[in-house]
NUPAKE-474563 format. One line per 4 residues: number of its first residue (from 1); for each residue x, y, z of C-alpha. Coordinates in nm, 3 decimals, padded with zeros to 5 digits. Each point is the difference from the previous one (the first is absolute). Layout:
// NUPAKE-474563
NUM = X Y Z | ...
This chain:
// NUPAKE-474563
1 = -17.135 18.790 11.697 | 00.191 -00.247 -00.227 | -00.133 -00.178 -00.323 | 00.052 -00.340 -00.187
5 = -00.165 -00.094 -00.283 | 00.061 -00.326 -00.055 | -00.085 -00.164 -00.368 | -00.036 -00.382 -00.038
9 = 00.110 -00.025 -00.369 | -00.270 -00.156 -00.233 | -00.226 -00.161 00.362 | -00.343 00.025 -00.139
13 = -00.195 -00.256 -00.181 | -00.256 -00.204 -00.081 | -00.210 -00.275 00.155 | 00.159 -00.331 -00.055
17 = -00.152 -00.349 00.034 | 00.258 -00.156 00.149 | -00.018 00.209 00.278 | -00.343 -00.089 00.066
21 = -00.097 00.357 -00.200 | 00.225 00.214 00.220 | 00.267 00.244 -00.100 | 00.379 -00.018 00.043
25 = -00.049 00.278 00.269 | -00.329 -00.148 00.140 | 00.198 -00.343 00.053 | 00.308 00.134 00.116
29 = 00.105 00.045 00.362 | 00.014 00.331 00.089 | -00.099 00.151 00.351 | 00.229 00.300 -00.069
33 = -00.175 00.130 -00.285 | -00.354 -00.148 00.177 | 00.077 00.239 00.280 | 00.095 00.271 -00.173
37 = -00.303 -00.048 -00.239 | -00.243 -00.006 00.309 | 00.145 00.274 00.191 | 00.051 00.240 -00.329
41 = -00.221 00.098 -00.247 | 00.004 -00.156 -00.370 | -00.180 00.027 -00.358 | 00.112 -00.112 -00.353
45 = 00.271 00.181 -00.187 | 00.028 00.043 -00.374 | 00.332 -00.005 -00.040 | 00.039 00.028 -00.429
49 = -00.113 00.195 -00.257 | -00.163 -00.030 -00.349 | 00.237 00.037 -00.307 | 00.264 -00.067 00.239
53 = 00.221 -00.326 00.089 | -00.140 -00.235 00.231 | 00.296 -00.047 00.193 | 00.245 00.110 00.344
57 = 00.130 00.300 -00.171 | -00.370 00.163 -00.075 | -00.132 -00.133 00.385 | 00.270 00.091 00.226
61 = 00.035 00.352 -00.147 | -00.356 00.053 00.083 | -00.023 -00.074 00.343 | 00.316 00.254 00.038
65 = -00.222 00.211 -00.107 | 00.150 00.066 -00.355 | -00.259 00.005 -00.237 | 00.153 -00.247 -00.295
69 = -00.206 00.176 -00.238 | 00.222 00.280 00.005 | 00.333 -00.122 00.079 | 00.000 -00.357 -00.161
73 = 00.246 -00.093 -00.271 | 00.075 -00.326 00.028 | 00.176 -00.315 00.233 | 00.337 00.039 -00.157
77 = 00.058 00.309 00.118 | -00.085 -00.014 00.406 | 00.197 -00.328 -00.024 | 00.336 00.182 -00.164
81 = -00.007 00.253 00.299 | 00.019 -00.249 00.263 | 00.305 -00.156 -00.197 | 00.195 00.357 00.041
85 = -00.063 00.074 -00.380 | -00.107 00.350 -00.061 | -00.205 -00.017 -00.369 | 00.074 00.306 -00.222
89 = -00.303 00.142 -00.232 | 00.097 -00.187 -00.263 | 00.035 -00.339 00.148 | -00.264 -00.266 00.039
93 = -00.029 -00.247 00.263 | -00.126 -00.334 -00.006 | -00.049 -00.333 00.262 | 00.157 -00.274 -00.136
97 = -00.109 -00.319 00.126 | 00.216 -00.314 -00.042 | -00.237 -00.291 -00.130 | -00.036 -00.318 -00.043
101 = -00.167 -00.139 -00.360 | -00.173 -00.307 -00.119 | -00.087 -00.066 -00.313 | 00.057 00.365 -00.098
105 = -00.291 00.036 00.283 | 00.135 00.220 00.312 | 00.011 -00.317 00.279 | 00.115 00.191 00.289
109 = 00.064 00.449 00.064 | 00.212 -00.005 00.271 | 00.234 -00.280 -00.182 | -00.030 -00.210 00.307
113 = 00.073 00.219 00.212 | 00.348 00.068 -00.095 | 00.227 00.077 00.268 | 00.141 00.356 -00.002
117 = 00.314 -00.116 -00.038 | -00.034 -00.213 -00.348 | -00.222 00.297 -00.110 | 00.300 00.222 00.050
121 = 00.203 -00.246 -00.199 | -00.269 00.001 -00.265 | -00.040 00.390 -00.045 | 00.436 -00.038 -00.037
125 = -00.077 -00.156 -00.261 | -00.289 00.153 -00.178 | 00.209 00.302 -00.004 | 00.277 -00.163 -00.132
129 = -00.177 -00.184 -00.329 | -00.298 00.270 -00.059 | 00.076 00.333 -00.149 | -00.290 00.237 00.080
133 = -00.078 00.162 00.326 | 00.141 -00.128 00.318 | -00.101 -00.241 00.259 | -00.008 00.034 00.390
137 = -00.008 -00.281 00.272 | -00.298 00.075 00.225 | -00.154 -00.323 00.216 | -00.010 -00.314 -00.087
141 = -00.211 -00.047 -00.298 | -00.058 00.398 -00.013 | 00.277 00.225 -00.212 | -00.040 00.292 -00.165
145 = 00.105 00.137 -00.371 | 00.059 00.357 -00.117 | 00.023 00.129 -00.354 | 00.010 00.284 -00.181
149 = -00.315 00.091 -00.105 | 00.064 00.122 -00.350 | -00.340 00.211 -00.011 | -00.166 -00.299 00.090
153 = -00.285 00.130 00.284 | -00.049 -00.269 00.244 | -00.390 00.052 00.006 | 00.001 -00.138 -00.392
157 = 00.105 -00.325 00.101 | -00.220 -00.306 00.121 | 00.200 -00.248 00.190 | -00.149 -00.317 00.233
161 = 00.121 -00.102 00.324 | 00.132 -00.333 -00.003 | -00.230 -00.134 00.269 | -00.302 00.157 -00.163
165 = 00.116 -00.278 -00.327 | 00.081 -00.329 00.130 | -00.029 -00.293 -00.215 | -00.081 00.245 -00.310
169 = 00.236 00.002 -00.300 | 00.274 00.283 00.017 | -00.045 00.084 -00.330 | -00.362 00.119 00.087
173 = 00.111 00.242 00.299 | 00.332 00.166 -00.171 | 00.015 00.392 00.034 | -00.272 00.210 -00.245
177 = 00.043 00.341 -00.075 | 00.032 00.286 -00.309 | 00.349 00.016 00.072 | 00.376 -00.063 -00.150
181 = 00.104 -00.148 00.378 | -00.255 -00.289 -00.042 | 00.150 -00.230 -00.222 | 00.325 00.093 00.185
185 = -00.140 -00.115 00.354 | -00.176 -00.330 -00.151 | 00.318 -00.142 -00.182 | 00.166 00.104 00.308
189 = -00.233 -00.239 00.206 | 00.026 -00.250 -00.259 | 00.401 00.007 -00.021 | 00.062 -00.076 00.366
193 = -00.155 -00.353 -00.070 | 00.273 -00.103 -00.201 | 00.231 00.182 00.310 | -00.120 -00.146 00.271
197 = -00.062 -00.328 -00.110 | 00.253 -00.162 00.267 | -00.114 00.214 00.252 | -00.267 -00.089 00.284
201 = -00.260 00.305 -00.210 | -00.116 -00.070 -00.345 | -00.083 00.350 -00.066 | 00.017 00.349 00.073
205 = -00.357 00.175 -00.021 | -00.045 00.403 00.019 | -00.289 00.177 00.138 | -00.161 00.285 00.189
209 = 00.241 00.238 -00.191 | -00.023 00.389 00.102 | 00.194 00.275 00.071 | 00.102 00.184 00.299
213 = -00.268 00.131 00.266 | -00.018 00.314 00.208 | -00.167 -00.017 00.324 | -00.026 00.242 00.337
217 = 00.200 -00.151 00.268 | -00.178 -00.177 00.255 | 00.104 00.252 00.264 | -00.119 00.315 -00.194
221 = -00.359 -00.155 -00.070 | -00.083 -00.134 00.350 | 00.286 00.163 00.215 | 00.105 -00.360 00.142
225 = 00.356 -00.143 00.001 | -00.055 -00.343 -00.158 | 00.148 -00.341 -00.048 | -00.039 -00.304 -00.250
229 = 00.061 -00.334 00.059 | -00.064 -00.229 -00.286 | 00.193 -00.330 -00.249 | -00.126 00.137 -00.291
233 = 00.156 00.279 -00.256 | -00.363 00.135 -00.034 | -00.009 00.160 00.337 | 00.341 00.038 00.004
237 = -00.056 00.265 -00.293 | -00.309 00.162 00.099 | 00.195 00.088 00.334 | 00.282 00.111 -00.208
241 = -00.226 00.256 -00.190 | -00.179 00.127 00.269 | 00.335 00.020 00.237 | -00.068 -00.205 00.288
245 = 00.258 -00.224 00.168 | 00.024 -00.361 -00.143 | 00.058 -00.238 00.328 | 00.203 -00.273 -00.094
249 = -00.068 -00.369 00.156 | 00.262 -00.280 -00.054 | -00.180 -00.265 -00.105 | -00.308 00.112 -00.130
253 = -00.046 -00.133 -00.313 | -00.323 00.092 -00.186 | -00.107 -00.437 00.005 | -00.123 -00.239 00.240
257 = 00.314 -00.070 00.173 | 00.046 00.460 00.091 | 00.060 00.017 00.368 | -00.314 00.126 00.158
261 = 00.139 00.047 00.342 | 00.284 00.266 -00.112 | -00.272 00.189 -00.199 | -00.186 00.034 00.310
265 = 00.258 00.084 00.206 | 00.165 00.242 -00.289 | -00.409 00.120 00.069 | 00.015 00.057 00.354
269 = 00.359 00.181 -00.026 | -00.105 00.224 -00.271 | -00.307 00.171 00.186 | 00.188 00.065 00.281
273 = 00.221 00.257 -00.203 | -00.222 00.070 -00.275 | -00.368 00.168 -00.015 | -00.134 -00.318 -00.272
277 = 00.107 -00.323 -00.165 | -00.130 -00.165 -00.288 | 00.021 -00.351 -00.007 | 00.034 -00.234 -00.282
281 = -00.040 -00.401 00.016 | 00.001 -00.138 -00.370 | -00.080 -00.348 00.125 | -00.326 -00.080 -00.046
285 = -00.025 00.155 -00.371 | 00.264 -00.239 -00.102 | -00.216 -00.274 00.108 | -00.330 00.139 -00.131
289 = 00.220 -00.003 -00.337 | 00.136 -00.332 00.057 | -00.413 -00.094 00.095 | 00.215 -00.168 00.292
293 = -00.297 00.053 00.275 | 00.192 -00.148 00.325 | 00.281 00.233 -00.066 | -00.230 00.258 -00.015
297 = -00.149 -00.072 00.327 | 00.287 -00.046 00.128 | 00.151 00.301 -00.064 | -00.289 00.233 00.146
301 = 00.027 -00.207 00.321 | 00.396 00.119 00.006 | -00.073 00.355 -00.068 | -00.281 -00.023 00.285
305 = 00.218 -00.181 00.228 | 00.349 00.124 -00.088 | -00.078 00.363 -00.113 | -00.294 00.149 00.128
309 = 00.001 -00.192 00.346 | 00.306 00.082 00.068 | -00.122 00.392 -00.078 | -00.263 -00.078 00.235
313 = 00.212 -00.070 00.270 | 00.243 00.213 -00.027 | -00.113 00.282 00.202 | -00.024 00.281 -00.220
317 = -00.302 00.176 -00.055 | -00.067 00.004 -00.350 | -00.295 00.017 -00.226 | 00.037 -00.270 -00.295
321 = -00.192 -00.067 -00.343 | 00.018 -00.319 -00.120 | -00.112 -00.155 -00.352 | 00.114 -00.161 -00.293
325 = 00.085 00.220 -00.288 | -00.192 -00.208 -00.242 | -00.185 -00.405 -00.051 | 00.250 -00.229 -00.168
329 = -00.282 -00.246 00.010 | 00.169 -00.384 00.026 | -00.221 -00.118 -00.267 | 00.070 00.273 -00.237
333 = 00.306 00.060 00.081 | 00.067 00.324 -00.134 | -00.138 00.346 00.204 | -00.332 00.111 -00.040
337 = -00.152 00.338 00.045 | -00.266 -00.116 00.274 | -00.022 00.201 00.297 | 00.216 -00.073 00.308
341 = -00.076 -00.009 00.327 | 00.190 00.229 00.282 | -00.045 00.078 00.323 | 00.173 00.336 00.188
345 = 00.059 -00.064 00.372 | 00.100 00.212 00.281 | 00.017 -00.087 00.355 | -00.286 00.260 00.121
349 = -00.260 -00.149 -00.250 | -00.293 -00.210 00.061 | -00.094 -00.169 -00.306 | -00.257 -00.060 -00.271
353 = -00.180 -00.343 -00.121 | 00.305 -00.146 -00.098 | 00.072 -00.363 00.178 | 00.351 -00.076 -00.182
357 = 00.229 00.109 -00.251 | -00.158 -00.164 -00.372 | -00.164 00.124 -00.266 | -00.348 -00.098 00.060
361 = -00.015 00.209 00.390 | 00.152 00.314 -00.194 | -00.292 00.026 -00.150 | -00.201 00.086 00.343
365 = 00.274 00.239 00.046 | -00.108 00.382 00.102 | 00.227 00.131 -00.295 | -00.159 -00.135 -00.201
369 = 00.159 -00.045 -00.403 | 00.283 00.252 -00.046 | 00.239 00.107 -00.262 | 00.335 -00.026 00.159
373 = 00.134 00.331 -00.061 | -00.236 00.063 00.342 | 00.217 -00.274 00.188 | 00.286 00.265 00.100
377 = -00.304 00.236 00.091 | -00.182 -00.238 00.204 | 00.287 -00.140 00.149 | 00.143 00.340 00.151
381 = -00.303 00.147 00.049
């Protein structure tokens, strides 16, 4: 038997009036993930964990099966290992977002959108004009910084994701910590205003700082030969860390515009070689962010028809979890820690309650509510 899990990034939601009180995923198009949702069996998956960031990073290391409790230390460091960079113990890593400000107030986390390209340009010159740490280009809007620690652990410092913050002042959200490498990483953040002023970011901003992680390969733990496909430095990482092979797609993007057909195909061509593949699609968190419901909806209906159809069609007999790894509710847009719903299909099964793929039908769902560190468990089971 072959496995996909297959996460649609940030998915869940909430009820919203102008949809007549439906969901993104209740209003969406999607007799892929209907089928697969009436044929398998489903529940609702907690996906984070209390004391712990409410983000990708915490989620998609779960449903690996890697409990985050134990092996968490922070974005900045799964992101650096899909960039090649190999963190010493005395290094710390951090995201660095390139933003866009108004009135001191953070306008925009992503900058836009900034191409790849004029991020690359950017980080030239941030490394250039700033003389602590150094900067990597990652994607787009999404680089990474690395410093030394200086005895600084990464555990005493509070940092806020810039999409957590919009339209709040900077000066509210700067780093906090007992530590000598605070007041070092704020005027940091404050100095590359005055850089970057003719540039297309107004800022740099650092968070989810940590340190290296150690993890059991993928292989070891669940004696499967596995594959990644995914935009995003996030997943990137964790596959990095826990040794399976990163499959990459020309142009898939991590944004609307990622090309939904090669992931599927990059899908299809991957299971025939490999025992499971993890797939990624950032698209409709970036519009839950944005609180951009029609490119939300739209981008479930492309990983329905693009990705999982053509899975579905494909021939191979495979057994296939689907889910998102967290809500990025549009009206909210930031995640939240609500459950999410899933359904595990195989093509010998006959079904529970569940009459299509949303959150309200998981709840009929003969799994019931589980943690996802079960997912891997129930899914290869």
């Amino acid at each position: 038997m072959k496995y996909i899990v297959l996460i649609l990034d940030g998915a869940a939601d909430y009820p919203l009036e102008e949809l007549n009180w439906k969901t993104p995923l209740e209003e969406a198009y999607t007799p892929n993930l209907d089928f697969i949702a009436k044929k398998g069996r489903g529940g609702l998956l907690k996906t984070l964990f209390k004391g712990l960031p409410k983000g990708s990073d915490v989620a998609n290391l779960a449903i690996l099966g890697y409990d985050p409790r134990k092996h968490y230390t922070g974005r900045g460091a799964i992101e650096a290992k899909a960039l090649g960079i190999e963190l010493s113990d005395e290094e710390i890593a951090f995201r660095c977002n390139l933003i866009t400000l108004k009135d001191e107030k953070i306008e925009d986390y992503s900058a836009g959108h900034i191409s790849t390209q004029d991020a690359k340009e950017i980080i030239s010159i941030l490394n250039k004009e700033l003389d602590i740490g150094r900067f990597y280009a990652g994607v787009s809007y999404r680089n990474i910084f690395i410093v030394d620690a200086q005895g600084c652990d990464p555990k005493m410092l509070k940092s806020t994701p810039p999409h957590e913050i919009l339209g709040e002042p900077i000066s509210q959200h700067l780093i906090r910590g007992e530590c000598s490498l605070v007041d070092k990483l704020n005027k940091l953040m404050i100095d590359s205003i005055e850089v970057l002023k003719k540039s297309k970011a107004d800022m740099i901003w650092l968070w989810g700082q940590g340190k290296k992680l150690e993890l059991e390969s993928f292989e070891n733990k669940y004696g499967l030969k596995a594959g990644v496909i995914s935009a995003v430095d996030l997943i990137k990482g964790i596959a990095g860390y826990a040794r399976m092979r990163v499959i990459e797609v020309e142009g898939a993007t991590g944004y609307y515009d990622t090309d939904y057909k090669a992931k599927g195909k990059a899908a299809v061509d991957s299971i025939k070689t490999l025992d499971f593949a993890y797939i990624h699609v950032e698209a409709p968190d970036e519009a839950g962010h944005e609180g951009n419901v029609e490119e939300k909806i739209r981008a479930i209906e492309n990983i329905d028809r693009e990705i999982l159809g053509m899975i579905l069609d494909s021939g191979v007999e495979v057994k296939i979890a689907a889910l998102p790894d967290h809500a990025t509710p549009i009206k909210v847009r930031t995640h939240t820690a609500d459950p999410v719903p899933f359904i595990i299909y195989s093509p010998n099964d006959k079904g529970d309650e569940i009459k299509k793929f949303s959150e309200r039908e998981a709840i009929f769902g003969s799994f019931g509510i589980r943690n996802a560190l079960e997912l891997m468990q129930l899914l290869l089971s």
